[in-house]
DRENSEKOL-700457 format. One record per residue (C-alpha): chain; x, y, z; residue number from 0; residue in one letter. Coordinates in steps of 0.001 Angstrom, whole numbers, padded with zeros to 6 digits. Example, Ala and Ser with C-alpha at 12.3 -4.5 7.8 and 13.67 -1.06 7.14 Angstrom:
ATOM	A	012300	-004500	007800	0	A
ATOM	A	013670	-001060	007140	1	S
***
This chain:
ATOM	A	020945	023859	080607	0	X
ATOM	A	017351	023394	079419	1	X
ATOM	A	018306	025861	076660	2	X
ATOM	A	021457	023877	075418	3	X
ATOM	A	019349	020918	075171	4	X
ATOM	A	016822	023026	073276	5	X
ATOM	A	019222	024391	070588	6	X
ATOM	A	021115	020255	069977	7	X
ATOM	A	017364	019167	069488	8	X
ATOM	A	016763	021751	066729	9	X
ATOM	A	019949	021233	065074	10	X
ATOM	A	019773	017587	065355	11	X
ATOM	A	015936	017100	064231	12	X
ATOM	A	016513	017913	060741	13	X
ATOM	A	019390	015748	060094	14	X
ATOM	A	017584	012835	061164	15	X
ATOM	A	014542	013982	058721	16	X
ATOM	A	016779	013887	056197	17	X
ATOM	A	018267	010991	056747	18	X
ATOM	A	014794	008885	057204	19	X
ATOM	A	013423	010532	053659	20	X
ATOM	A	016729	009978	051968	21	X
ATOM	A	016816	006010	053118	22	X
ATOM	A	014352	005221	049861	23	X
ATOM	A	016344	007341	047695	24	X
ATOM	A	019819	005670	048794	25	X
ATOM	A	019676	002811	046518	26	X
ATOM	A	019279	004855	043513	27	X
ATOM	A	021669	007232	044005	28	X
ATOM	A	025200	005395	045760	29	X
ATOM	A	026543	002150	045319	30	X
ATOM	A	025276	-000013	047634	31	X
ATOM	A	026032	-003620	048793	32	X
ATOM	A	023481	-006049	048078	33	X
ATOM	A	021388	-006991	051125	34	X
ATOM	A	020440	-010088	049588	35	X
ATOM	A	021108	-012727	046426	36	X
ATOM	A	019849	-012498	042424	37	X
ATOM	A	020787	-016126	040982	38	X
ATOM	A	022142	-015727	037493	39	X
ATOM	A	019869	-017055	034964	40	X
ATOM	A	020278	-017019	031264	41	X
ATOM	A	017878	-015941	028143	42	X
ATOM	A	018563	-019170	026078	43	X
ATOM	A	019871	-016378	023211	44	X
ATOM	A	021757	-013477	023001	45	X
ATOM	A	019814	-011926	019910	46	X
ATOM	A	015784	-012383	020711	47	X
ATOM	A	013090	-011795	018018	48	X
ATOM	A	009460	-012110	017806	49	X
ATOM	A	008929	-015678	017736	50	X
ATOM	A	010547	-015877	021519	51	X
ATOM	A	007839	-013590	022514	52	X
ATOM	A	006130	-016269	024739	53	X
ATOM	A	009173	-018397	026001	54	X
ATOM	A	009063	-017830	029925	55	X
ATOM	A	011649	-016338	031461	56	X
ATOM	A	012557	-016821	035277	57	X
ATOM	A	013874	-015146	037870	58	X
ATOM	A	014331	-016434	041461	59	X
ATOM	A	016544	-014676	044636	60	X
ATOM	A	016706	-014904	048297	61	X
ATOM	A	014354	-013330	050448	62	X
ATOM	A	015455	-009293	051531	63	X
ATOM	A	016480	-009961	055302	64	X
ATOM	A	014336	-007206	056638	65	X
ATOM	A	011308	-005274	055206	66	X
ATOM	A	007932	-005959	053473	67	X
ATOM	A	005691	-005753	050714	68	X
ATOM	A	006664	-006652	047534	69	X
ATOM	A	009367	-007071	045610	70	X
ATOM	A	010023	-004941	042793	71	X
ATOM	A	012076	-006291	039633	72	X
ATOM	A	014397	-003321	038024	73	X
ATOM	A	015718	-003524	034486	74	X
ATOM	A	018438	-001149	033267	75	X
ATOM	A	020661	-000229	030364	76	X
ATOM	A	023534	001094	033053	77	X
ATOM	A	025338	-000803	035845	78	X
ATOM	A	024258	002088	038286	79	X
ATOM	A	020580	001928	037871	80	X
ATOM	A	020678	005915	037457	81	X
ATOM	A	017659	005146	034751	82	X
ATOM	A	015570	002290	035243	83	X
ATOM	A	011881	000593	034673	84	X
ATOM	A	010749	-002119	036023	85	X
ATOM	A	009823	-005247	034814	86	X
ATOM	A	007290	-006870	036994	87	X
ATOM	A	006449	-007389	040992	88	X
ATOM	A	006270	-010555	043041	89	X
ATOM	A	004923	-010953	046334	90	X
ATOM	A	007641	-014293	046798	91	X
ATOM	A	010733	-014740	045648	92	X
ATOM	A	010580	-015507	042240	93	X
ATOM	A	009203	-014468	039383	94	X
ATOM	A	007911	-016245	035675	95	X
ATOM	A	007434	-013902	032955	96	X
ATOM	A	007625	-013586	029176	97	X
ATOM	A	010823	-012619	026601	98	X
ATOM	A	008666	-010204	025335	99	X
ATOM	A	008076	-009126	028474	100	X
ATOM	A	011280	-008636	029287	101	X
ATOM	A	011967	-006844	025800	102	X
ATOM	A	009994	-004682	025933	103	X
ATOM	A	011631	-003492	029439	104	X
ATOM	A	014919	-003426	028302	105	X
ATOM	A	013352	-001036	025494	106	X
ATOM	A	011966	001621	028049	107	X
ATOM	A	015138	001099	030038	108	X
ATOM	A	016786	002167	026959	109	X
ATOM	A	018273	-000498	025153	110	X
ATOM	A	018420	-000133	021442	111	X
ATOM	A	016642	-002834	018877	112	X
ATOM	A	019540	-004722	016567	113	X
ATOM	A	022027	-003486	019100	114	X
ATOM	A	024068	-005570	020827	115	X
ATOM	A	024467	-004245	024216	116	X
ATOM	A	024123	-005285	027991	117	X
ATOM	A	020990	-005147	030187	118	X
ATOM	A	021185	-005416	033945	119	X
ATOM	A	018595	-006681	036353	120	X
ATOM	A	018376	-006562	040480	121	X
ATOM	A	015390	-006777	042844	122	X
ATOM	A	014268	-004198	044936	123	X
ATOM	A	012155	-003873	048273	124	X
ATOM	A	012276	-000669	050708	125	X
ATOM	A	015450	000362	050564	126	X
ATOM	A	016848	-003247	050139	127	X
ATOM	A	018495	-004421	047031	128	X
ATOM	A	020054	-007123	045699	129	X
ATOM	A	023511	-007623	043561	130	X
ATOM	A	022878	-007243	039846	131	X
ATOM	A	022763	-009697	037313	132	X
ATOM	A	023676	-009111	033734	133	X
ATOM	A	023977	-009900	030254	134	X
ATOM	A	024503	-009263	026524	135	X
ATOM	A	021550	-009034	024266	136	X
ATOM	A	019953	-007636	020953	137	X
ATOM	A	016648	-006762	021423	138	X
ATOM	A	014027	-006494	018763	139	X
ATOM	A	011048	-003497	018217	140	X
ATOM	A	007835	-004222	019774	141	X
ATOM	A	005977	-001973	018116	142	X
ATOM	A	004854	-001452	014203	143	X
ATOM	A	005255	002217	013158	144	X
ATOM	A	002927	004729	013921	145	X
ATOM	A	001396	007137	011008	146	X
ATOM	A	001561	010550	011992	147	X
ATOM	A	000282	011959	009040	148	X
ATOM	A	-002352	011775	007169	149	X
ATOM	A	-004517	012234	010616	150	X
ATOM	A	-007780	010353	010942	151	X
ATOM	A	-010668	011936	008865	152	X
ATOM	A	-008608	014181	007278	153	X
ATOM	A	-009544	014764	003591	154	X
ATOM	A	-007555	014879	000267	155	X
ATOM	A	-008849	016362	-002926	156	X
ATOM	A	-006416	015090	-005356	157	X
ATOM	A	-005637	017840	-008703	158	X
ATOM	A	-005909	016459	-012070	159	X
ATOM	A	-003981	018842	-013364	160	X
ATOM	A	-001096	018800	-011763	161	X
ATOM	A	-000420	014987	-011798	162	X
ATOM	A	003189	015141	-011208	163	X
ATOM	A	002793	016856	-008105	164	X
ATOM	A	002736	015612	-004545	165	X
ATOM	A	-000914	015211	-003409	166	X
ATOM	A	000385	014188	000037	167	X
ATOM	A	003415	012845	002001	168	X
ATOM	A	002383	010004	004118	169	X
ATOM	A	004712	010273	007925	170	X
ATOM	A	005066	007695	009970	171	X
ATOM	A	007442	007241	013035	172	X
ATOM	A	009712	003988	014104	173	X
ATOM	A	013257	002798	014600	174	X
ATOM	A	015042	003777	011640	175	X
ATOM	A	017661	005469	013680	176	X
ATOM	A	019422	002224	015489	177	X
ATOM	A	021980	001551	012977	178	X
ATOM	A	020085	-001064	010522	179	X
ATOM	A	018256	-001220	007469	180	X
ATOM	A	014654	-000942	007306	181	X
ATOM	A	011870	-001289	004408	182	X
ATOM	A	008970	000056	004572	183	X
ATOM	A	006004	-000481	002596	184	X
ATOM	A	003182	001942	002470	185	X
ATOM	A	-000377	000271	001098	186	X
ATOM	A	-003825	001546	000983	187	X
ATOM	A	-007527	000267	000934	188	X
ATOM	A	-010793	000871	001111	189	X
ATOM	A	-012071	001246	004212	190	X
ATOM	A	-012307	-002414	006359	191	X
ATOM	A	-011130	-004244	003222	192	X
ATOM	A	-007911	-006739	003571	193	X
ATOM	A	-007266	-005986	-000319	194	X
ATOM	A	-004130	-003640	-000256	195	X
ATOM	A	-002529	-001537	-002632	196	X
ATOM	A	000877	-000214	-002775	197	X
ATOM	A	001885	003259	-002999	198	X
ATOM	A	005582	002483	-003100	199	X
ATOM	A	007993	001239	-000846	200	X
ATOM	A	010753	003375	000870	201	X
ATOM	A	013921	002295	002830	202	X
ATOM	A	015688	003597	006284	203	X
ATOM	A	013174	006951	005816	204	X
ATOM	A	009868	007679	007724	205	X
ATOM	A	008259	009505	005486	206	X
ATOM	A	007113	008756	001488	207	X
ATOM	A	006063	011533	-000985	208	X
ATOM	A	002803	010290	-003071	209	X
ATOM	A	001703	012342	-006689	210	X
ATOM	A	-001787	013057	-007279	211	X
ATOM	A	-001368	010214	-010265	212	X
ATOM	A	000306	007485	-007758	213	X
ATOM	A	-002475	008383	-005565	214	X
ATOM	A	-005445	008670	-007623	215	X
ATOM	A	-004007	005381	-010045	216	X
ATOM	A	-003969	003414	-006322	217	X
ATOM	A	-007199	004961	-004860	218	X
ATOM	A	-009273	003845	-007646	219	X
ATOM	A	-007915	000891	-007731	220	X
ATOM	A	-009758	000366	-004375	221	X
ATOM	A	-012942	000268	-005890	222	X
ATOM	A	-013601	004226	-005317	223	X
ATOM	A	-015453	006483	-007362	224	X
ATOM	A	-014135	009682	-009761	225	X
ATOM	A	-014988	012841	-007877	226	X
ATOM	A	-016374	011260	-004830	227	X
ATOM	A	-014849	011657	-001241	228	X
ATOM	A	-014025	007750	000015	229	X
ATOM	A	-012870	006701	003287	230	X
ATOM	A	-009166	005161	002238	231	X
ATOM	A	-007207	002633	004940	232	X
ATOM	A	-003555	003184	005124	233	X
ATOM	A	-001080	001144	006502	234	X
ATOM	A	002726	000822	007064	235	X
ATOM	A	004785	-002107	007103	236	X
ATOM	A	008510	-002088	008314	237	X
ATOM	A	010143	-005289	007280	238	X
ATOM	A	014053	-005828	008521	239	X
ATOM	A	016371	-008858	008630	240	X
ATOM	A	017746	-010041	011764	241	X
ATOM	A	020519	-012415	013093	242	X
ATOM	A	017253	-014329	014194	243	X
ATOM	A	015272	-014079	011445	244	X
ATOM	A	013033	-011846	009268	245	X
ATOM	A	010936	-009247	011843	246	X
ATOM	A	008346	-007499	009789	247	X
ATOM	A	006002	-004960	012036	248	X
ATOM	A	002623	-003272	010623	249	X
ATOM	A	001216	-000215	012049	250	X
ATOM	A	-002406	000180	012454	251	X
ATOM	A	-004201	001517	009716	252	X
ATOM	A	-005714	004994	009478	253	X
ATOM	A	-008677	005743	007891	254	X
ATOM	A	-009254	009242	005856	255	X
ATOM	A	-010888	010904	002924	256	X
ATOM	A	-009823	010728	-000562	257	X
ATOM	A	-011408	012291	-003450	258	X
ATOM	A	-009925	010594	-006973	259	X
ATOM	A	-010509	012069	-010450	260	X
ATOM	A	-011028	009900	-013609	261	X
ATOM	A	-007853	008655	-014216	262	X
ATOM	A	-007152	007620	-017816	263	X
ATOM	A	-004641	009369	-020071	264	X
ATOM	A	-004490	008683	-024240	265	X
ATOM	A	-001825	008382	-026991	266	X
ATOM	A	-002496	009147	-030804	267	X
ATOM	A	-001701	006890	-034045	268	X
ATOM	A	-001687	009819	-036859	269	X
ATOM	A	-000482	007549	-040070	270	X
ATOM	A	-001350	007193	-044071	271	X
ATOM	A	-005105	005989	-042945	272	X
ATOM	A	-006056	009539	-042141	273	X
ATOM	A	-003197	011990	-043714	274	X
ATOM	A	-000877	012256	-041257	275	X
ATOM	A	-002426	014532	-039015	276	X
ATOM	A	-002160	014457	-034933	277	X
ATOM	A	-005282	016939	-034557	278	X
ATOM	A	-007702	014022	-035945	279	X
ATOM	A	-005626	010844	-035753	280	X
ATOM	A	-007104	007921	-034040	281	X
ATOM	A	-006622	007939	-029409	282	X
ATOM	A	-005204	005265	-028274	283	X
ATOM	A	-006415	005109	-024148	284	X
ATOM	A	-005274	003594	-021584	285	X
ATOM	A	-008422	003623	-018848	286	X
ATOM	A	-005573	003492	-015694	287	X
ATOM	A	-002661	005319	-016995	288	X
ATOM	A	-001248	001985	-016519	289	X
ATOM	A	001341	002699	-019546	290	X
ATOM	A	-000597	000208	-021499	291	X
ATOM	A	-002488	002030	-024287	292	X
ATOM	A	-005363	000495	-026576	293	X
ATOM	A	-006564	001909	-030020	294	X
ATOM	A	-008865	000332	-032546	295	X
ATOM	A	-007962	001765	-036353	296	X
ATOM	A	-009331	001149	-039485	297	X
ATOM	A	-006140	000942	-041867	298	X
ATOM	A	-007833	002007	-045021	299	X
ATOM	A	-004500	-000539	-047341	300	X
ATOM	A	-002285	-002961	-046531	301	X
ATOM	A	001419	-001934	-045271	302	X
ATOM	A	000174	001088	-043827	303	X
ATOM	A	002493	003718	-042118	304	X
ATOM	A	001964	005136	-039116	305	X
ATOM	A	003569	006797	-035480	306	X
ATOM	A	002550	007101	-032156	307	X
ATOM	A	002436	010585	-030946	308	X
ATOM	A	001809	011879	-026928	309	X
ATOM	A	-000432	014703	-027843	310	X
ATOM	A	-002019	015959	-031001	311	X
ATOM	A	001190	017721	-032266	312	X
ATOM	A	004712	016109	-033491	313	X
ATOM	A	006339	017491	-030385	314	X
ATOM	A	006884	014134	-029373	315	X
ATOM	A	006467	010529	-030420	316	X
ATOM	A	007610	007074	-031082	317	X
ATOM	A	008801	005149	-033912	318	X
ATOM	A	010322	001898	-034532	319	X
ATOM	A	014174	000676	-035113	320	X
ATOM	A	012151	-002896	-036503	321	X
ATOM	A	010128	-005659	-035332	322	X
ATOM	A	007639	-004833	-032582	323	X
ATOM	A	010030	-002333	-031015	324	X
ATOM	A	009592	001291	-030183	325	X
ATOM	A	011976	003916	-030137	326	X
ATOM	A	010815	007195	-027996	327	X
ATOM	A	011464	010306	-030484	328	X
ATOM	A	013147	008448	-032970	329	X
ATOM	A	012766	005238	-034834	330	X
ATOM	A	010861	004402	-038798	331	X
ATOM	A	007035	004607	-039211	332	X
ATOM	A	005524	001359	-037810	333	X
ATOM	A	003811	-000809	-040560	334	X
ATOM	A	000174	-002115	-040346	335	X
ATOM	A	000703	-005339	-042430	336	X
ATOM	A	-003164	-005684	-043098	337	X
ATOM	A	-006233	-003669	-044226	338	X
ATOM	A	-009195	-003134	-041583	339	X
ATOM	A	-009459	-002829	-037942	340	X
ATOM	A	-006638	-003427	-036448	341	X
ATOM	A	-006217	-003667	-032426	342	X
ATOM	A	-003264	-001570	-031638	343	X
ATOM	A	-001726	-002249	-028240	344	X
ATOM	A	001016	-000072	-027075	345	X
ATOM	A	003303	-000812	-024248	346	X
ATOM	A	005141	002458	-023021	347	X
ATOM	A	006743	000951	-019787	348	X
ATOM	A	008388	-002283	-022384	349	X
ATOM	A	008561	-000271	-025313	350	X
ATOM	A	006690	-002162	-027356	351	X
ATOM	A	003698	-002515	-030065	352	X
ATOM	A	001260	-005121	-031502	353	X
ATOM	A	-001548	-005268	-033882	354	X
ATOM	A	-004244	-007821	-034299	355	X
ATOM	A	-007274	-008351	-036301	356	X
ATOM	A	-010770	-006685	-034234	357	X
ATOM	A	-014089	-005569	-035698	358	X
ATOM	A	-017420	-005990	-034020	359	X
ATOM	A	-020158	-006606	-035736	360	X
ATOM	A	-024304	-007705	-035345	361	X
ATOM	A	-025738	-010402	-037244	362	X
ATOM	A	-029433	-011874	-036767	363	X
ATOM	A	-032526	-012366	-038648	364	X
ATOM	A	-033374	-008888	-037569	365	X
ATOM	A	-030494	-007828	-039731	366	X
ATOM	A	-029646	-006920	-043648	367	X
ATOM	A	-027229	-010061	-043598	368	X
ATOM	A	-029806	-012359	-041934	369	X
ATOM	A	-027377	-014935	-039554	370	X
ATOM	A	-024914	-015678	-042805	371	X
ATOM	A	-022969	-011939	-042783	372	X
ATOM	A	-021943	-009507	-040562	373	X
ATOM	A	-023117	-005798	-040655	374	X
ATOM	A	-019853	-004236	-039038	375	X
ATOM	A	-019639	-001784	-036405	376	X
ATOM	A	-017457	001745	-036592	377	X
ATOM	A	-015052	002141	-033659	378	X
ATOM	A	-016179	006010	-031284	379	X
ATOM	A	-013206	006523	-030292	380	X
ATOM	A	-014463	009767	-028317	381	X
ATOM	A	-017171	008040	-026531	382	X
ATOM	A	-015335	004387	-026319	383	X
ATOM	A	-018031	002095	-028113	384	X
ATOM	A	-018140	000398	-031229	385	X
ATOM	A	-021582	001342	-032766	386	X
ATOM	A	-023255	001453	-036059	387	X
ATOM	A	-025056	004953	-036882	388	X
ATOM	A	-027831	003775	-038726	389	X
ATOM	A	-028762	000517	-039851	390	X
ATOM	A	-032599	-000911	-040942	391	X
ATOM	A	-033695	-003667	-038817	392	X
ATOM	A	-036914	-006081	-039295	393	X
ATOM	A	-038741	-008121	-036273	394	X
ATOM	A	-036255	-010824	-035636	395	X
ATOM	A	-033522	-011023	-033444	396	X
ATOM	A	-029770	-010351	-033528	397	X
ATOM	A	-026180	-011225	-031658	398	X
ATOM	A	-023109	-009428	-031074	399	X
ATOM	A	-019709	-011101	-032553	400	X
ATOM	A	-015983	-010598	-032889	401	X
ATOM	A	-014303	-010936	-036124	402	X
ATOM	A	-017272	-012329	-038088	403	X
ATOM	A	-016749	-015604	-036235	404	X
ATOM	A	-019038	-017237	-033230	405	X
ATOM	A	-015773	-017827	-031201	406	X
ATOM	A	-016498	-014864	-029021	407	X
ATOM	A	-020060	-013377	-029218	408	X
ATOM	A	-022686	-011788	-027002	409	X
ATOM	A	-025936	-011735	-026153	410	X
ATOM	A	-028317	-010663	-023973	411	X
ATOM	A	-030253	-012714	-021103	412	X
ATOM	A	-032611	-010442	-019841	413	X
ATOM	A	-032830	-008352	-022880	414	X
ATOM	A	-032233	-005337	-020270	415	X
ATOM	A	-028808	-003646	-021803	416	X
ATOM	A	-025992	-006286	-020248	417	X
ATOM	A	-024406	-008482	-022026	418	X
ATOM	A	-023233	-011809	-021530	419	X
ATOM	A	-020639	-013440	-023220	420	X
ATOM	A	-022361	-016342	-025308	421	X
ATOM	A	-026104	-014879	-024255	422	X
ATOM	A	-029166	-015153	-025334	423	X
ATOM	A	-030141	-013441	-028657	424	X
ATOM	A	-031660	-009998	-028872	425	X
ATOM	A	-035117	-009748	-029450	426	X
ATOM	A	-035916	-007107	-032590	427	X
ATOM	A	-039784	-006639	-031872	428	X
ATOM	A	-040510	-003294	-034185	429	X
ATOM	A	-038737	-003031	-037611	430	X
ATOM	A	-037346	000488	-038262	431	X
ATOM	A	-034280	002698	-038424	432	X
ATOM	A	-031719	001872	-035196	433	X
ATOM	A	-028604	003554	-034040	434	X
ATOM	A	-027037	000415	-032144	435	X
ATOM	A	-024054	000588	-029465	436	X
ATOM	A	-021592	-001569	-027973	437	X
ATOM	A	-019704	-000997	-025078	438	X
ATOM	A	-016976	-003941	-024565	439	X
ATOM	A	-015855	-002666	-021694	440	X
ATOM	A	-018169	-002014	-019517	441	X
ATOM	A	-020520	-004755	-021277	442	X
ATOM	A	-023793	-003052	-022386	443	X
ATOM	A	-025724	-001888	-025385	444	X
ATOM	A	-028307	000379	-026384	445	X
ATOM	A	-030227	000482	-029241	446	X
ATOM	A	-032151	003683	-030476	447	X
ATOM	A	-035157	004091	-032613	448	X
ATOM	A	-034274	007304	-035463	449	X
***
């Protein structure tokens, strides 16, 4: 007899093992009745957005008939709670949190942003649970996207001569996959400045190709230096319109190296001034490859006939079909109207041309003229100042001006090689020979004894 009662023990010992470990597991895996009461509450809105982040949400239920220790609050996207995360835990019954906070649950549980679809809460202690409350909702992302690639102090060497070419393709990951449109802007700075550039903008795609010109065109923008590795912020912004207004979400920036090359890029103006040919016609540059292209020629008669070419050759150029028009391998000669220096301005993103009066010039007591006449200044085209090659100076003192007119003129305040528009005059101290430059753009001088 002592045996029997042996043998039921071990069969029966296990089964009740079982049955003790799989009490915790029952409620997640059978349909069980609810020990005790969820009260229905509401969200205020069936499609949330970022602005509801802090509106409080509250929960409140009976309190579980047996067990202790706290109560856990489940969120799920299915009616069975097979997957599930939960919200928060209370040590009472009830429970005051956030619409973000419950947003960003229903996200984990699985719930889709811009998707209308139906989230179900219960409460949870031991092996207690309660009914299950529900409801219809769109959530929106919580998070910005997050840039995969470039990686954080990685480095980029961009190739000048392949501008065309991708230098990079900046990766980023997010939501584009729930069924609405997103834009996303991709911007970069300088490293911990709030000045942004773009590098273009790309929509429903997580990824945007950049050439080395976009890149190099945008990274000196920043303030960085040709040929010098900078630290370069980028950032992504997803921007997407919602039933409840406009959600836009920023990732946070990473920070890696770029190395730009001097980015400027030059047209030619071969014409009647100079006998028609590309190899020594005047450059026209543009110092950003911004498609806006500046030249300064010296149209040697009036009505003067000229093109625009894109390299010193006629494999390609521009003309004109009249007016200030151009026509891209087609078109008349364009028409300087006046003798001299002309400005010549050419717009290849609007198509279009202009040409104004501009000579530089010094004048001072120091100079042949005295302060009644200009001596006027030859354009370097190859070395971008105006300059005059030799000219004999006395002890005196002399000023820079534009067109022979004190409208716009220079000087110098510290007679150390800056100028400053309307400055001081330029002391002369030694008569002599001088080679004299003037660099407009990057507003210095130099004078040089021969």
């Amino acid at each position: 007899m002592k045996n029997i009662f042996k043998i039921i023990t071990v069969m029966i010992l296990p089964l009740l093992l079982v049955t003790a470990c799989r009490d915790d597991a029952d409620r997640d895996w059978t349909t069980q009745e609810p020990s005790f009461k969820l009260y229905d509450t509401t969200l205020g809105a069936t499609v949330l957005y970022p602005t509801m982040a802090d509106n409080p949400f509250l929960l409140t239920w009976d309190d579980a008939p047996a067990g202790s220790g706290a109560y856990s609050v489940m969120v799920s996207s299915t009616e069975d709670f097979a997957a599930k995360v939960e919200l928060a835990k209370s040590e009472t019954n009830t429970l005051q949190t956030t619409i973000g906070a419950l947003n960003t649950a229903m996200l984990q549980a699985g719930l889709s942003p811009y998707s209308s679809q139906t989230a179900y809460i219960r409460i949870e202690r031991g092996t207690e649970v309660s009914n299950a409350i529900s409801f219809t909702v769109t959530t929106y992302p919580a998070n910005g996207p997050l840039i995969t690639k470039p990686t954080a102090g990685s480095a980029l060497v961009l190739d000048q001569d392949n501008p065309d070419a991708v230098a990079t393709t900046i990766e980023w990951n997010d939501y584009t996959n729930y069924g609405v449109s997103v834009s996303y802007l991709v911007e970069i700075a300088a490293k911990g400045s709030s000045t942004f550039y773009s590098l273009g903008t790309v929509e429903d795609a997580n990824s945007l190709a950049v050439t080395n010109f976009a890149m190099d065109k945008a990274v000196l923008r920043t303030g960085a230096v040709a040929n010098v590795a900078s630290d370069i912020d980028v950032r992504v912004t997803a921007t997407t319109a919602s039933v409840g207004g406009t959600i836009v979400k920023t990732s946070d920036v990473v920070t890696f190296k770029v190395t730009p090359y001097q980015l400027e890029s030059f047209l030619y103006a071969p014409g009647a001034y100079q006998g028609w040919n590309p190899e020594t016609a005047e450059a026209l540059r543009s110092a950003t490859s911004n498609g806006i292209y500046i030249g300064y020629i010296n149209y040697t008669e009036p009505n003067s006939e000229f093109k625009i070419t894109t390299a010193r050759n006629w494999d390609n150029s521009y003309g004109t079909d009249g007016g200030n028009t151009l026509v891209y391998n087609g078109g008349g000669n364009l028409v300087a109207p006046n003798a001299g220096y002309q400005k010549l301005t050419v717009d290849t993103n609007a198509f279009t041309y202009a040409l104004e009066a501009y000579s530089w010039g010094i004048i001072g007591s120091a100079t042949p003229g005295g302060w009644d006449n200009d001596t006027d200044m030859v354009w370097n085209s190859t070395d971008n100042v105006w300059e005059i090659s030799s000219i004999a100076l006395v002890a005196g003192e002399i000023k820079f001006r534009l067109n022979n007119d004190w409208a716009v003129n220079y000087g110098d305040n510290g007679n150390d090689g800056t100028l400053e528009d309307g400055g001081a005059n330029i002391p002369i101290t030694e008569a002599g020979n001088y080679k004299i430059t003037f660099d407009m753009e990057n507003l210095v001088w130099t004078k040089t004894k021969l």
